[in-house]
Residue, then its C-alpha position, 0 to 999 in steps of 0.5 A: x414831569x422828568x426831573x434829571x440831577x447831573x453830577x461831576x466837576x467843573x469843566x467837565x461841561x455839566x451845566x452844558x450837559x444840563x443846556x444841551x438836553x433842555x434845548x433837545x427835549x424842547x426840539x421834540x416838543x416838550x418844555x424844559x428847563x436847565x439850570x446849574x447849582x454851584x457857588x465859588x466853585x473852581x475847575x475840579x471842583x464838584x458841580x451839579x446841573x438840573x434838568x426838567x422835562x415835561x409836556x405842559x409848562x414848567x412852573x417850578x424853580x427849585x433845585x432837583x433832590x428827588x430825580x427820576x434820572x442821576x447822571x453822574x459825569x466824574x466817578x470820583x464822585x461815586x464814593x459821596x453822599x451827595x451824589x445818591x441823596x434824595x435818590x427814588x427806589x425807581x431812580x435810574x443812574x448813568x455813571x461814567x467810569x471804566x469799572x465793572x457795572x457789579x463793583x458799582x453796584x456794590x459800593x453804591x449798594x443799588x440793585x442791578x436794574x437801577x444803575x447803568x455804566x459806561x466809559x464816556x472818558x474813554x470815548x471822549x478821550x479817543x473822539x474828542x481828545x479831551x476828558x469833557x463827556x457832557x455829549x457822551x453821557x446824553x448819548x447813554x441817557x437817550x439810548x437808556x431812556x428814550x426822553x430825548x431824541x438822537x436827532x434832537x441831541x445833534x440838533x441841539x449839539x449843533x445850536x450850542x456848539x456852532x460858535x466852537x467851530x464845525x470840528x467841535x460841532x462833528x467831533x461831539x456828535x460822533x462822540x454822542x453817536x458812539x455812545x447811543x450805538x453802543x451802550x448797553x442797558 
């Protein structure tokens, strides 16, 4: 079983984020489920969201504290315990910042083939037009782990987003697009 923790901030789309890529994993044939964690919690405020992956039904349903795979949508987060709590030696970390992947690894104090970067505000800002970087962040994911499909992703961007309207639907598949294109292992 694939287990994905994914950190950032409310209205951020984390729980969308977690959604998005159980209803991709279940349109390449494997079960999945997501399923967010957070209380009274506010815009801004720090939210986390779970994913689980597998090829045979998912009997667990308890929240993620060792994951194979760390998103991290909001790199103010970088600097809290929570976020590499729990974290495996083989644990893979996308984190979404503008900085320079060394100066990550050395705050985070993680060896180079653990953690991977990319500016996902950067291209949700110029795609989107708003800092809401769930599809982003799966674009990075897919291309990083080959867990999930491209095709899947758009398909299952279109099944959340469609009541949004087709321009929501376009923009955020472009904006996943750009990210697989170009992100860079």
């Amino acid at each position: 079983m694939i287990e994905i923790r994914i950190h950032g901030r409310g209205g951020q789309g984390v729980v969308t984020a977690a959604e998005i890529l159980a209803i991709s994993a279940f349109k390449d044939g494997q079960e999945a489920q997501a399923f967010p964690f957070f209380g009274v919690e506010r815009t801004g405020a720090p939210v986390e969201a779970f994913a689980r992956i597998d090829n045979k039904k998912i009997r667990v349903r308890e929240r993620i504290y060792h994951p194979d795979y760390l998103i991290v949508q909001d790199s103010s987060l970088v600097g809290s315990d929570i976020i590499l709590k729990g974290i495996k030696k083989n644990t893979k970390i996308i984190i979404n910042t503008n900085q320079d992947k060394n100066e990550i690894l050395k705050k985070l104090k993680l060896p180079e083939d653990q953690a991977f970067v990319i500016d996902a505000t950067g291209i949700a800002l110029k795609i989107i037009g708003k800092n809401i970087v769930n599809t982003v962040i799966l674009g990075a994911l897919a291309k990083a782990t080959n867990l999930i499909s491209l095709k899947s992703l758009k398909s299952a961007i279109k099944e959340k987003f469609n009541e949004k309207g087709k321009e929501i639907v376009e923009k955020n598949i472009l904006a996943l697009e750009e990210a697989y294109n170009n992100f860079k292992l």
